[in-house]
N, CA, C and O atoms as a Maestro MAE file, in Angstrom:
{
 s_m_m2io_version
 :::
 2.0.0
}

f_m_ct {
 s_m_title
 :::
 protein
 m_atom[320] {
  # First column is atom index #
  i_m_mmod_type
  r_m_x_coord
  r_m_y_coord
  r_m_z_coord
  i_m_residue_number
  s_m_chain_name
  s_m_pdb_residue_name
  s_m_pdb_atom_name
  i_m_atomic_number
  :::
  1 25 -44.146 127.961 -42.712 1 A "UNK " " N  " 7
  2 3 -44.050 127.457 -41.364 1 A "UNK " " CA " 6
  3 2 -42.945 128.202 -40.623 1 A "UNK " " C  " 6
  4 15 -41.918 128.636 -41.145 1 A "UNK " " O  " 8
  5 25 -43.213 128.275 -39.620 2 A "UNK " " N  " 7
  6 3 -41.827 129.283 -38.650 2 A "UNK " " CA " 6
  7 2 -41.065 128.020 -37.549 2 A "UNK " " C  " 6
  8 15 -41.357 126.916 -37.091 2 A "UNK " " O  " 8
  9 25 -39.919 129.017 -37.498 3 A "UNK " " N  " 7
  10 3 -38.863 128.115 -36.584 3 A "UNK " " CA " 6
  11 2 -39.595 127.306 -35.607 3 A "UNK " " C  " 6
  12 15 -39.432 126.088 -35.550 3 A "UNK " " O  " 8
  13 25 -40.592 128.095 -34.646 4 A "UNK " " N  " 7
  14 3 -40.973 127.742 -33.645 4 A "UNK " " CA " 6
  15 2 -41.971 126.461 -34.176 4 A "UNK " " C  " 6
  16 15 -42.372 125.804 -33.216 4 A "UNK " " O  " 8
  17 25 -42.286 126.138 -35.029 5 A "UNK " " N  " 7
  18 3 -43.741 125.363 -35.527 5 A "UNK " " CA " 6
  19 2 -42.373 124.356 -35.613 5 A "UNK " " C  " 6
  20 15 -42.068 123.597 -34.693 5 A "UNK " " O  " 8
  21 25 -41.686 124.468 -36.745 6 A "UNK " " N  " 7
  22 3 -40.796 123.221 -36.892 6 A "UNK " " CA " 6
  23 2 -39.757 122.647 -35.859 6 A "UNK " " C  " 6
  24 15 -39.152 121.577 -35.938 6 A "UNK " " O  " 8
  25 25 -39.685 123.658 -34.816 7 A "UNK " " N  " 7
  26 3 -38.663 122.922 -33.626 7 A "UNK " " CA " 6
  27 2 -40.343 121.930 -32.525 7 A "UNK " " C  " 6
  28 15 -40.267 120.899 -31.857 7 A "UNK " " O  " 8
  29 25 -41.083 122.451 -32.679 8 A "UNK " " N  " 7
  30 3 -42.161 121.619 -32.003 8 A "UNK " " CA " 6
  31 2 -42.728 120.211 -32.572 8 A "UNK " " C  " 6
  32 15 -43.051 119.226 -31.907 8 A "UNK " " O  " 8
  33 25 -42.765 120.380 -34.002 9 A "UNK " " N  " 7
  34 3 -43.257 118.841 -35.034 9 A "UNK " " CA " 6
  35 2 -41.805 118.471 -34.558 9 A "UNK " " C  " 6
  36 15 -41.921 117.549 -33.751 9 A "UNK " " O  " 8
  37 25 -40.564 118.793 -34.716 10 A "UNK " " N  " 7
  38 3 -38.825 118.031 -34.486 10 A "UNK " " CA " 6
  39 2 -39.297 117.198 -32.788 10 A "UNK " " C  " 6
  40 15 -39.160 115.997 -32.553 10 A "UNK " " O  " 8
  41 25 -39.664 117.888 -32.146 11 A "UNK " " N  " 7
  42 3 -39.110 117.652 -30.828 11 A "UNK " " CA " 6
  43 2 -40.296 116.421 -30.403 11 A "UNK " " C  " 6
  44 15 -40.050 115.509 -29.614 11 A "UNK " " O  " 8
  45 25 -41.577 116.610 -31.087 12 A "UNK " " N  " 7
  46 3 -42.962 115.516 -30.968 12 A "UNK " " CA " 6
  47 2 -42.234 114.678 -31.600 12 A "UNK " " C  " 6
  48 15 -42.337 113.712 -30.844 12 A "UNK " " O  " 8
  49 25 -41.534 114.325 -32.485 13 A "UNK " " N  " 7
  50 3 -40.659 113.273 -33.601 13 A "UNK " " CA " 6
  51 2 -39.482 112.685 -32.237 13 A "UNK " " C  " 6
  52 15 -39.129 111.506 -32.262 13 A "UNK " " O  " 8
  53 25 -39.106 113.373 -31.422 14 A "UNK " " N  " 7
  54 3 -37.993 112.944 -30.917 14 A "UNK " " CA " 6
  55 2 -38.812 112.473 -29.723 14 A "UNK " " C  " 6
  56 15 -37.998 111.835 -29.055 14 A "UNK " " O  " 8
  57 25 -40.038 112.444 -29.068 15 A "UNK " " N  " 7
  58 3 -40.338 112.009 -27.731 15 A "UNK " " CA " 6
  59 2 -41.417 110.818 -28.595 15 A "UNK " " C  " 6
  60 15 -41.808 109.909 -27.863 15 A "UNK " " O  " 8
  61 25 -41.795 110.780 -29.732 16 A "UNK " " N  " 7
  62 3 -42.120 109.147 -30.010 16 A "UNK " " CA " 6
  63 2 -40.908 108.156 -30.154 16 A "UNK " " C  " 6
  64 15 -40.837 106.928 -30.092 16 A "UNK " " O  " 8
  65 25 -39.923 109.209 -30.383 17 A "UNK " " N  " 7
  66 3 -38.696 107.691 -30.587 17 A "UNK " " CA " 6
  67 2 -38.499 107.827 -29.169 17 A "UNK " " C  " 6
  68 15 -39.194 106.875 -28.813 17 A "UNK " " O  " 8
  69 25 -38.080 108.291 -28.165 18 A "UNK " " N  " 7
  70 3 -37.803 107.709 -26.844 18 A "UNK " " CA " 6
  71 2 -39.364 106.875 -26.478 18 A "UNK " " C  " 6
  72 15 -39.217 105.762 -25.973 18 A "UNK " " O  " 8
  73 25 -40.391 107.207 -26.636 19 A "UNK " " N  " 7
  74 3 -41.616 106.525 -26.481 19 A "UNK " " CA " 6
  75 2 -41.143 104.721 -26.683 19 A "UNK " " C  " 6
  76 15 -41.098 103.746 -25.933 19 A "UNK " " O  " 8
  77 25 -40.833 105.005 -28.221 20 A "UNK " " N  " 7
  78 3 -40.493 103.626 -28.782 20 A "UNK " " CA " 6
  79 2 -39.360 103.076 -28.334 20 A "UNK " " C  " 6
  80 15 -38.648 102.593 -29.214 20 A "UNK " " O  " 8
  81 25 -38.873 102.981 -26.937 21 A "UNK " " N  " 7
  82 3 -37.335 102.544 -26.300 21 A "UNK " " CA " 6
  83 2 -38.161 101.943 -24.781 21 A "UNK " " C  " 6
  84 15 -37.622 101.366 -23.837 21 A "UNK " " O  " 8
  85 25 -39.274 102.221 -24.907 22 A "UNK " " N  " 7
  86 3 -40.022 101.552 -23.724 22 A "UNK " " CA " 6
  87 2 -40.809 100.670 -23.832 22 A "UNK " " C  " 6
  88 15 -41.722 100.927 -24.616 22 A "UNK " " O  " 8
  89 25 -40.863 99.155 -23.089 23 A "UNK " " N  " 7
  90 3 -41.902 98.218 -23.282 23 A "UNK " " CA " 6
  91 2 -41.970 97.582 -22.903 23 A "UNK " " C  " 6
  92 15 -41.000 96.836 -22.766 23 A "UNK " " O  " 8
  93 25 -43.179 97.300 -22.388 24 A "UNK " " N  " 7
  94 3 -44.318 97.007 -21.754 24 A "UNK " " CA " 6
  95 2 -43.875 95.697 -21.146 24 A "UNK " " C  " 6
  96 15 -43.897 94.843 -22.033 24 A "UNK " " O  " 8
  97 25 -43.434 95.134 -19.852 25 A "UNK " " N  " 7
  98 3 -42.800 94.005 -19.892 25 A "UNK " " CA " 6
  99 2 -43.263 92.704 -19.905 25 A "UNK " " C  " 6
  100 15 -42.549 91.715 -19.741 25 A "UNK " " O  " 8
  101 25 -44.511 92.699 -20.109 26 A "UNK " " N  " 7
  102 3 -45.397 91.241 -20.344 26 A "UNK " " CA " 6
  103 2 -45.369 90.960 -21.990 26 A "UNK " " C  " 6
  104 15 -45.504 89.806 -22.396 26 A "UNK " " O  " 8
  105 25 -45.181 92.110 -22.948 27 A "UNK " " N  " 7
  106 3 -45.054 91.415 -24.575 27 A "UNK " " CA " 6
  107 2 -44.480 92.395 -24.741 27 A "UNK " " C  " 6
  108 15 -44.880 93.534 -24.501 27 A "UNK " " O  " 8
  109 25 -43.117 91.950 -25.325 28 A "UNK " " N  " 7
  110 3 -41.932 92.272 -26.227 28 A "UNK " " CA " 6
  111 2 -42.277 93.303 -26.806 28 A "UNK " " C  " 6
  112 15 -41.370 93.501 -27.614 28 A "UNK " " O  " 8
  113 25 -43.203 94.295 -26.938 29 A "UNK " " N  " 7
  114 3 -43.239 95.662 -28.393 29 A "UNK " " CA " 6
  115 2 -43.619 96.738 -27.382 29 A "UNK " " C  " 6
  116 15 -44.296 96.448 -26.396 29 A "UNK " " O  " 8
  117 25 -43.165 98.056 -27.632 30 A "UNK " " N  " 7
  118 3 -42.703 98.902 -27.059 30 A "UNK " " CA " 6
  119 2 -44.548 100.084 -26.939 30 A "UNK " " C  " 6
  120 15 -45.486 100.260 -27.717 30 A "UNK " " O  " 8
  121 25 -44.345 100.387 -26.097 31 A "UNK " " N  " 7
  122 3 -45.734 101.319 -25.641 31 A "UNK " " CA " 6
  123 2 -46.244 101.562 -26.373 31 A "UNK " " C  " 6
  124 15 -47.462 101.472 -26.223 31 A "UNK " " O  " 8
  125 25 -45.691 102.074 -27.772 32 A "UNK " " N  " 7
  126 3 -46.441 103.162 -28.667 32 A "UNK " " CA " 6
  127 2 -46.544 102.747 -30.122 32 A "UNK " " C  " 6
  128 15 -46.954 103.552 -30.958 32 A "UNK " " O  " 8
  129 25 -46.214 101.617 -30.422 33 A "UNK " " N  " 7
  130 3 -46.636 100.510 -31.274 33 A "UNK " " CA " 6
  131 2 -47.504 99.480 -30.888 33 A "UNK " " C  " 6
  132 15 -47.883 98.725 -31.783 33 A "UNK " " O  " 8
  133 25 -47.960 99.259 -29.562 34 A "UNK " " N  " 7
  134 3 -48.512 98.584 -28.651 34 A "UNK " " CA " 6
  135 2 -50.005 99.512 -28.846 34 A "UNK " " C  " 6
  136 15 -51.088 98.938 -28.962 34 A "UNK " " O  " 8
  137 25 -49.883 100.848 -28.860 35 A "UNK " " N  " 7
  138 3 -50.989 101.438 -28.509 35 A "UNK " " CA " 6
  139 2 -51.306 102.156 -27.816 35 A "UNK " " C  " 6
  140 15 -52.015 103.121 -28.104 35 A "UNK " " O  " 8
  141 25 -50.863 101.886 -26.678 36 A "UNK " " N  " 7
  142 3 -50.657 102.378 -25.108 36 A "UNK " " CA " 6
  143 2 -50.817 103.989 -25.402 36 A "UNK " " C  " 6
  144 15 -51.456 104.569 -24.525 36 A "UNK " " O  " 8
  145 25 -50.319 104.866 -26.554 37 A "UNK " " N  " 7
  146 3 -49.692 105.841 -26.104 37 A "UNK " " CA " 6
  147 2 -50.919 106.503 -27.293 37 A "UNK " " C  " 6
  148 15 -50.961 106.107 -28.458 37 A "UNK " " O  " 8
  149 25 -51.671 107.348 -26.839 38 A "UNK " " N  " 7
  150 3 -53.537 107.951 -27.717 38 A "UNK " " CA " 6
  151 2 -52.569 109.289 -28.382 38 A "UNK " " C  " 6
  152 15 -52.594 109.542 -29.587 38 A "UNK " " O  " 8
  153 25 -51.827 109.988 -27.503 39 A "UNK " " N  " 7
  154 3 -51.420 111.375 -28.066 39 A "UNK " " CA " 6
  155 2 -50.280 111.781 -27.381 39 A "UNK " " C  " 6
  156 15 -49.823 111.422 -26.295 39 A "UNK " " O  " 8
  157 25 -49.779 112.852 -28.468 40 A "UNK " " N  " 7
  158 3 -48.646 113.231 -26.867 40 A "UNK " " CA " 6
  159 2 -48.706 114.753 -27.947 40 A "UNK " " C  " 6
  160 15 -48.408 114.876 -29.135 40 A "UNK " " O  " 8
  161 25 -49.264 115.852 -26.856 41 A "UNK " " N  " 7
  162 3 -49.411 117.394 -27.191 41 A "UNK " " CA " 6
  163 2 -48.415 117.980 -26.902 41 A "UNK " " C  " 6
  164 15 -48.395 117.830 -25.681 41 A "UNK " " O  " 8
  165 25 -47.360 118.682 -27.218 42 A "UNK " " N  " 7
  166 3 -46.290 120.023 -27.155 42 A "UNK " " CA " 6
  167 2 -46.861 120.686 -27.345 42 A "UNK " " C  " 6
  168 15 -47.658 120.564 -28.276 42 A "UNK " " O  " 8
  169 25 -46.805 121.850 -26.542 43 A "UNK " " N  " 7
  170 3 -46.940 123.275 -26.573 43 A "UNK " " CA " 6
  171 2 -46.057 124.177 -27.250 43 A "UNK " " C  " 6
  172 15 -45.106 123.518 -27.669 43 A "UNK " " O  " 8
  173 25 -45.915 125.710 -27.623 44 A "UNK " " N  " 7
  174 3 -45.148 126.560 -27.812 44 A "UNK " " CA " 6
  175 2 -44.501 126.717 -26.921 44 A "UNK " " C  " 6
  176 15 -43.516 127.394 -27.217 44 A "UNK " " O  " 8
  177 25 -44.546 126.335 -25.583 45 A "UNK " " N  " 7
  178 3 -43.464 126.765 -24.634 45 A "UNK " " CA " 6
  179 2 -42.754 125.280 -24.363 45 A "UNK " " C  " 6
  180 15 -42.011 125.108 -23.397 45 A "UNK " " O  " 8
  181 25 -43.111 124.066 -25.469 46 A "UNK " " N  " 7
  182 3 -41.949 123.032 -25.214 46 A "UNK " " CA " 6
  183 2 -42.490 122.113 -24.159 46 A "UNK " " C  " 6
  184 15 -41.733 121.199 -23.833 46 A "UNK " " O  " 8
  185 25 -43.589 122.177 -23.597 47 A "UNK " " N  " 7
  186 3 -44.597 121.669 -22.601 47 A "UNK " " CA " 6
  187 2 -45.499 120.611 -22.914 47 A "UNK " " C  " 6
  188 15 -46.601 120.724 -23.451 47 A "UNK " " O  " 8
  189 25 -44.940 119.591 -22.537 48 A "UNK " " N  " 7
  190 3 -45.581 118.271 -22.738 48 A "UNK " " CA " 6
  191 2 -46.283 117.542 -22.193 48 A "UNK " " C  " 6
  192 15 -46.140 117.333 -20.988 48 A "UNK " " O  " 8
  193 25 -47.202 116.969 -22.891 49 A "UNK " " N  " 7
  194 3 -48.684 116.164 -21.949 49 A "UNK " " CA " 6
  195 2 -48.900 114.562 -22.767 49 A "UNK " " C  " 6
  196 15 -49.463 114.663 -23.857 49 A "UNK " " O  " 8
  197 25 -48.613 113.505 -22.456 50 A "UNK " " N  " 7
  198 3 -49.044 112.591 -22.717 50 A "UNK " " CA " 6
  199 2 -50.296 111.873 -22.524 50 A "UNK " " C  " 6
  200 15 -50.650 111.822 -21.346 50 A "UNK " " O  " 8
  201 25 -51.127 111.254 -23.442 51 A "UNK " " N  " 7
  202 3 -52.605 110.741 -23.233 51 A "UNK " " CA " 6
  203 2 -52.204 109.571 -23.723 51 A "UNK " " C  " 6
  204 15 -51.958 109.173 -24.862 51 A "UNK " " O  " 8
  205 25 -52.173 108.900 -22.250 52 A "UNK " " N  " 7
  206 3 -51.928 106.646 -22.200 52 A "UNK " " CA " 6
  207 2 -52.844 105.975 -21.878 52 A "UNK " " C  " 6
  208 15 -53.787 106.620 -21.421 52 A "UNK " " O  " 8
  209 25 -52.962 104.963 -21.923 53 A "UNK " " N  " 7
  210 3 -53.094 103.800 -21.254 53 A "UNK " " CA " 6
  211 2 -52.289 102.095 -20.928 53 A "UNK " " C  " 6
  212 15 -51.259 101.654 -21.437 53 A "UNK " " O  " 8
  213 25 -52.871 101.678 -20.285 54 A "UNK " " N  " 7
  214 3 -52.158 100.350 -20.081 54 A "UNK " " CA " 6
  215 2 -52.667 99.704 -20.108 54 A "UNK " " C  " 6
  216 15 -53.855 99.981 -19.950 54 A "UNK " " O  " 8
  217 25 -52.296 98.195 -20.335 55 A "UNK " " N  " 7
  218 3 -52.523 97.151 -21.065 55 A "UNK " " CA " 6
  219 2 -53.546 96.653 -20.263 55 A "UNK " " C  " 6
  220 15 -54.474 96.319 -21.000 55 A "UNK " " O  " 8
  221 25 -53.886 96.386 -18.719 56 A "UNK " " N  " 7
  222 3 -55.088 95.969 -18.139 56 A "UNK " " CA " 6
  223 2 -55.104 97.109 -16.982 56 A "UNK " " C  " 6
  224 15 -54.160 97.837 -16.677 56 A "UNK " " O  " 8
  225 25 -56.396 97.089 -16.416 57 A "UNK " " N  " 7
  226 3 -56.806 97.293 -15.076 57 A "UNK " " CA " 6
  227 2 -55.212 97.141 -14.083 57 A "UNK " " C  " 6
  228 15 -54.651 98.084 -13.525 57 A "UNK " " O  " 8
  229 25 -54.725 95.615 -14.088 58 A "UNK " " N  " 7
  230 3 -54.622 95.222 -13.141 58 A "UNK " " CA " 6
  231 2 -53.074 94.965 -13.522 58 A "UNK " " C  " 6
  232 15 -52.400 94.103 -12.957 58 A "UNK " " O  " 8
  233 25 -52.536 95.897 -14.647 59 A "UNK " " N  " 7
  234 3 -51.208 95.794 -15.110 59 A "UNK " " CA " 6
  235 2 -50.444 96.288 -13.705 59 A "UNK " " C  " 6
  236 15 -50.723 97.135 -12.856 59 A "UNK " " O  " 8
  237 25 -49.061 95.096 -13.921 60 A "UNK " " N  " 7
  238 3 -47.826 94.993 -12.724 60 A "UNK " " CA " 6
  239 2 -47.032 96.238 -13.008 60 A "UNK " " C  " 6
  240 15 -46.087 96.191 -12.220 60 A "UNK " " O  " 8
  241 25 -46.927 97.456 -13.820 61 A "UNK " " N  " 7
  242 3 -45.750 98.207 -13.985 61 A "UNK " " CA " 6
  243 2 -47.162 99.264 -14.013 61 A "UNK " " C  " 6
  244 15 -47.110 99.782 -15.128 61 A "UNK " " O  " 8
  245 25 -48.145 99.698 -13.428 62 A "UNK " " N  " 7
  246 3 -49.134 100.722 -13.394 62 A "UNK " " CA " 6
  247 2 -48.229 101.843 -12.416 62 A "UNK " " C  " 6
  248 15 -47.905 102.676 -13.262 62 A "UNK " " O  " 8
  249 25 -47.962 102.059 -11.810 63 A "UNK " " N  " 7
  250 3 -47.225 102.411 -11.024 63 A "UNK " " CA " 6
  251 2 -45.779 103.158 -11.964 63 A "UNK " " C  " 6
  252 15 -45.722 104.354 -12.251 63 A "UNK " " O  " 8
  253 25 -44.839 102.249 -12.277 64 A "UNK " " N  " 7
  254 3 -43.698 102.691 -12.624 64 A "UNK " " CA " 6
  255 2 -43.462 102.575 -14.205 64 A "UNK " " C  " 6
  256 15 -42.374 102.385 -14.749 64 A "UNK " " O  " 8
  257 25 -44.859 102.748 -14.906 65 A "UNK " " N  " 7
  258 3 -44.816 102.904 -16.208 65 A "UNK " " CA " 6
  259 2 -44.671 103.945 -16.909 65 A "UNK " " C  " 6
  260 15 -43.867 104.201 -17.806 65 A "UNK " " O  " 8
  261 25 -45.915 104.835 -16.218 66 A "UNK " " N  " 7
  262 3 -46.195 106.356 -16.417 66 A "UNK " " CA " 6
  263 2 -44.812 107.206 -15.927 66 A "UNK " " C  " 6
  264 15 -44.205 108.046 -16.591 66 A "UNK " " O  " 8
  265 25 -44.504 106.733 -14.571 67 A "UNK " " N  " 7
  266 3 -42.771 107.132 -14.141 67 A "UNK " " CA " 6
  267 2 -41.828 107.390 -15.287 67 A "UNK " " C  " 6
  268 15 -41.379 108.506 -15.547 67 A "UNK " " O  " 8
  269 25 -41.543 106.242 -15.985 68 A "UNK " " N  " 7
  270 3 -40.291 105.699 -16.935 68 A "UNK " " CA " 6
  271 2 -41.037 106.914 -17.930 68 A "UNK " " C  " 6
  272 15 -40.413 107.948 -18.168 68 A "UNK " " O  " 8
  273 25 -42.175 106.732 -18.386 69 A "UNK " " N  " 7
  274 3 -42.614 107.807 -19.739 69 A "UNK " " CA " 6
  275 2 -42.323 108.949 -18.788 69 A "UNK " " C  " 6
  276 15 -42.963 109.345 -19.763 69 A "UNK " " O  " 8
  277 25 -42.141 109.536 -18.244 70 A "UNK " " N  " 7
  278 3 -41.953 110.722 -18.004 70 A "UNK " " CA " 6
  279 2 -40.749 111.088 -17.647 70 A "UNK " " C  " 6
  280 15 -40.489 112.200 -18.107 70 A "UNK " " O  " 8
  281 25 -39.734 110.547 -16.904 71 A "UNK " " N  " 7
  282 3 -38.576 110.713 -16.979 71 A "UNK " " CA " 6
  283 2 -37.981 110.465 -18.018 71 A "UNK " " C  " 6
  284 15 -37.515 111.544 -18.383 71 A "UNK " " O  " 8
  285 25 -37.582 109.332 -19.056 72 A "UNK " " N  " 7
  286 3 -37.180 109.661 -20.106 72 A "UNK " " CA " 6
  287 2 -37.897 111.007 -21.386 72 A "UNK " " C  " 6
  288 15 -37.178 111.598 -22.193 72 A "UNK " " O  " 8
  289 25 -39.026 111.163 -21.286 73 A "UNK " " N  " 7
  290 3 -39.099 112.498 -22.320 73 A "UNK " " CA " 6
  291 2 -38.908 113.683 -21.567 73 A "UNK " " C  " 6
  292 15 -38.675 114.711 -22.203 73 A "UNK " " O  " 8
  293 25 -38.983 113.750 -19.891 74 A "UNK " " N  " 7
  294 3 -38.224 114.738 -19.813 74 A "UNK " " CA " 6
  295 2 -36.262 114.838 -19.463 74 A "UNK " " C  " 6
  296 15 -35.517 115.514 -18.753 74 A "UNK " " O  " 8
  297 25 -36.151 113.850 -20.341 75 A "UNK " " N  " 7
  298 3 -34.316 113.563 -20.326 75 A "UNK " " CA " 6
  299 2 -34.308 114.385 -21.330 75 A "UNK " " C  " 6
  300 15 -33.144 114.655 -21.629 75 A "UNK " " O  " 8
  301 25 -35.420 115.147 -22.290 76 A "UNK " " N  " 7
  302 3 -34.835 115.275 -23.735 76 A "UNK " " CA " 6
  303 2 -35.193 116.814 -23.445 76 A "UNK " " C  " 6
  304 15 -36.222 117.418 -23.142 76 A "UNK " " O  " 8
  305 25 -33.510 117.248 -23.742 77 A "UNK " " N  " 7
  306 3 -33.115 118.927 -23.689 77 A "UNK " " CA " 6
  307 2 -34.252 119.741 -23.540 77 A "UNK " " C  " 6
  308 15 -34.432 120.351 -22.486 77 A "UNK " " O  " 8
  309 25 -35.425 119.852 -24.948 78 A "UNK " " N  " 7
  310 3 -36.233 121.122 -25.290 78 A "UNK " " CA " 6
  311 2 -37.715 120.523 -24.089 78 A "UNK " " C  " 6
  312 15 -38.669 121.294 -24.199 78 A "UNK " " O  " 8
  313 25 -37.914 119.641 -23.314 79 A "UNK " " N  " 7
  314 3 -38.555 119.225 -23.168 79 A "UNK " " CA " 6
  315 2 -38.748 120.182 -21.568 79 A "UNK " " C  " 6
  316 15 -37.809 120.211 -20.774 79 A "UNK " " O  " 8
  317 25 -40.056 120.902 -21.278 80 A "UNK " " N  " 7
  318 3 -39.780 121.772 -19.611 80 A "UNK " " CA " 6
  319 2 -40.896 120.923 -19.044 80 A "UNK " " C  " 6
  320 15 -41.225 121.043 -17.864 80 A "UNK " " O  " 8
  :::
 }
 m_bond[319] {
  # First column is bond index #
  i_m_from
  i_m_to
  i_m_order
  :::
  1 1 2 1
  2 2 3 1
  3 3 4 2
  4 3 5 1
  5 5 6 1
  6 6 7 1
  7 7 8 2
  8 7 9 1
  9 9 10 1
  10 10 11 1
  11 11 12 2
  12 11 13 1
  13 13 14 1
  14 14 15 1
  15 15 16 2
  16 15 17 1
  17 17 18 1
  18 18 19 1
  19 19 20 2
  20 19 21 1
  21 21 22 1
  22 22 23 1
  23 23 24 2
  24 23 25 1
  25 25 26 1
  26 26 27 1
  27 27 28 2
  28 27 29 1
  29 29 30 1
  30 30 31 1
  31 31 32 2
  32 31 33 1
  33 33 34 1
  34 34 35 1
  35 35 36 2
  36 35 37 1
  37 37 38 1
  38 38 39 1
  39 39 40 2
  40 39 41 1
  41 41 42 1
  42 42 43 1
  43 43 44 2
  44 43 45 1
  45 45 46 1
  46 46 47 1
  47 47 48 2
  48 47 49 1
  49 49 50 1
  50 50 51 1
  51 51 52 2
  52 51 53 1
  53 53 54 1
  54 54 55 1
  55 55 56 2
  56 55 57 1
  57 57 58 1
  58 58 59 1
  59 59 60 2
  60 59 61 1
  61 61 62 1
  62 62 63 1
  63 63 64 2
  64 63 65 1
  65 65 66 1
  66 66 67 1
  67 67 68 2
  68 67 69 1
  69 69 70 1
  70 70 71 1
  71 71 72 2
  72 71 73 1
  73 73 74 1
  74 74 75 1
  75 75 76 2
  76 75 77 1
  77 77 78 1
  78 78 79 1
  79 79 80 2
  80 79 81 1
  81 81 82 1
  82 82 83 1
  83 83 84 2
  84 83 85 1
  85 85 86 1
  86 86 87 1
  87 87 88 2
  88 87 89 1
  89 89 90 1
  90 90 91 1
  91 91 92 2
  92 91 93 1
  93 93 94 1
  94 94 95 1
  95 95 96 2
  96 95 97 1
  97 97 98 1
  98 98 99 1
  99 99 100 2
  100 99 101 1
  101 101 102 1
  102 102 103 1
  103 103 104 2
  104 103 105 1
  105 105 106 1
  106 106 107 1
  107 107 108 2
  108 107 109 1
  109 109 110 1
  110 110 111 1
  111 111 112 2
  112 111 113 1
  113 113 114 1
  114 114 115 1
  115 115 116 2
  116 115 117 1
  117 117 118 1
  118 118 119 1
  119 119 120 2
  120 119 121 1
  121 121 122 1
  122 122 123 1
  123 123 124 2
  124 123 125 1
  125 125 126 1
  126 126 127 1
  127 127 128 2
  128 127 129 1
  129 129 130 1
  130 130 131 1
  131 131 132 2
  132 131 133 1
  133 133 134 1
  134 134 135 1
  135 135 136 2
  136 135 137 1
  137 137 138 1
  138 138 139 1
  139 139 140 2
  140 139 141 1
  141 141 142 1
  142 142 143 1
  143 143 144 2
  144 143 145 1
  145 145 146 1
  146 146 147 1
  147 147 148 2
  148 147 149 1
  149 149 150 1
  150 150 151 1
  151 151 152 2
  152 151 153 1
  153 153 154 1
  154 154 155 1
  155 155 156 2
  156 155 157 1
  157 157 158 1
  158 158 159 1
  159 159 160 2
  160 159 161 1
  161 161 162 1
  162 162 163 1
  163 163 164 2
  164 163 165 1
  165 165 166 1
  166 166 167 1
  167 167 168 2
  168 167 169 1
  169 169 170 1
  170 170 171 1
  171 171 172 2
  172 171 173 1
  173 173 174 1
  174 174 175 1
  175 175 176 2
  176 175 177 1
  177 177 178 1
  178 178 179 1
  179 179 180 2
  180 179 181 1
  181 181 182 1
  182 182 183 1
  183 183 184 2
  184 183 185 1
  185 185 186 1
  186 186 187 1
  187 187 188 2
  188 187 189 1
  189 189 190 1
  190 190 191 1
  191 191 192 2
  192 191 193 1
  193 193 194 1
  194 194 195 1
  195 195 196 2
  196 195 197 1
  197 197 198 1
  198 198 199 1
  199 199 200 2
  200 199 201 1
  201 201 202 1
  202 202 203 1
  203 203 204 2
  204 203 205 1
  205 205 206 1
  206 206 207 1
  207 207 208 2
  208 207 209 1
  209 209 210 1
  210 210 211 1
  211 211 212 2
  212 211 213 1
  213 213 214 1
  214 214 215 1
  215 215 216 2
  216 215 217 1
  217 217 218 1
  218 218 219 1
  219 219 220 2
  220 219 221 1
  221 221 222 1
  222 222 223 1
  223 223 224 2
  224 223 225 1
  225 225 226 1
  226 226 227 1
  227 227 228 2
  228 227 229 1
  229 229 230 1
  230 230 231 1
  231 231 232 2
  232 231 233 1
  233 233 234 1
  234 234 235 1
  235 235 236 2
  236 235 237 1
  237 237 238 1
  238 238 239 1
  239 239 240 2
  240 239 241 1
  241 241 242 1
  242 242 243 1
  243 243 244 2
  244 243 245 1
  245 245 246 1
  246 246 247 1
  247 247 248 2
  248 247 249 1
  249 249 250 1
  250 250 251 1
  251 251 252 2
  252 251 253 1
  253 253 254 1
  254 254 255 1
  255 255 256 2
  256 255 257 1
  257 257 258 1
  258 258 259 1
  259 259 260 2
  260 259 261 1
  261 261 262 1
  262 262 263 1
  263 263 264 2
  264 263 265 1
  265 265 266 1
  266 266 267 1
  267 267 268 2
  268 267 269 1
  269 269 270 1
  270 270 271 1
  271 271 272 2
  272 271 273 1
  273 273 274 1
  274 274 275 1
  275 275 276 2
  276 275 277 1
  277 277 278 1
  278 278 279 1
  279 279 280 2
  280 279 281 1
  281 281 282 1
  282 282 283 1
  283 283 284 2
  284 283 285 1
  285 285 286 1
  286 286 287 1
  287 287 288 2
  288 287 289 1
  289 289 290 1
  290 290 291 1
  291 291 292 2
  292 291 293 1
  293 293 294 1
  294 294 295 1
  295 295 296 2
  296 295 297 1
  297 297 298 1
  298 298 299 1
  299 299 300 2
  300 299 301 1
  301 301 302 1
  302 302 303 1
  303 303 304 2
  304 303 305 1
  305 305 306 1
  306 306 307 1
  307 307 308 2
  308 307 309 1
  309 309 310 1
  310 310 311 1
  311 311 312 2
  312 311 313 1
  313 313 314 1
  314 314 315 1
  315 315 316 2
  316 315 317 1
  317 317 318 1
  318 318 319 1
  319 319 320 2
  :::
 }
}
């Protein structure tokens, strides 16, 4: 495996634990133990794409959910 392969599996390891610091504010457990969260792809250039969902149609944080997931994983250094 090369540097670049193992700083990308490191850095997917570090944007499920900020994943897991967010939740969902109608039940207590955090997005991505919840489910909410199908995939999250890094690229070689450190380029990140999350594949979500939310808890209903008609969820109150639809709006400023997807927000919060994206500003916190892009808080994290290797993250462009």
């Amino acid at each position: 495996m090369s540097e670049q392969t193992i700083d990308i599996e490191k850095l997917g390891e570090q944007i499920v634990r900020v994943l897991k610091t967010i939740y969902d504010p109608e039940i207590p457990v955090d997005i991505y133990e919840l489910g909410l969260i199908y995939d999250v792809f890094v690229n070689e250039d450190c380029e990140v794409k999350i594949l979500m969902t939310l808890t209903s149609p008609n969820c109150p944080v639809a709006e400023s959910l997807p927000q919060e997931v994206n500003e916190k994983v892009k808080s994290l250094d290797q993250v462009k």
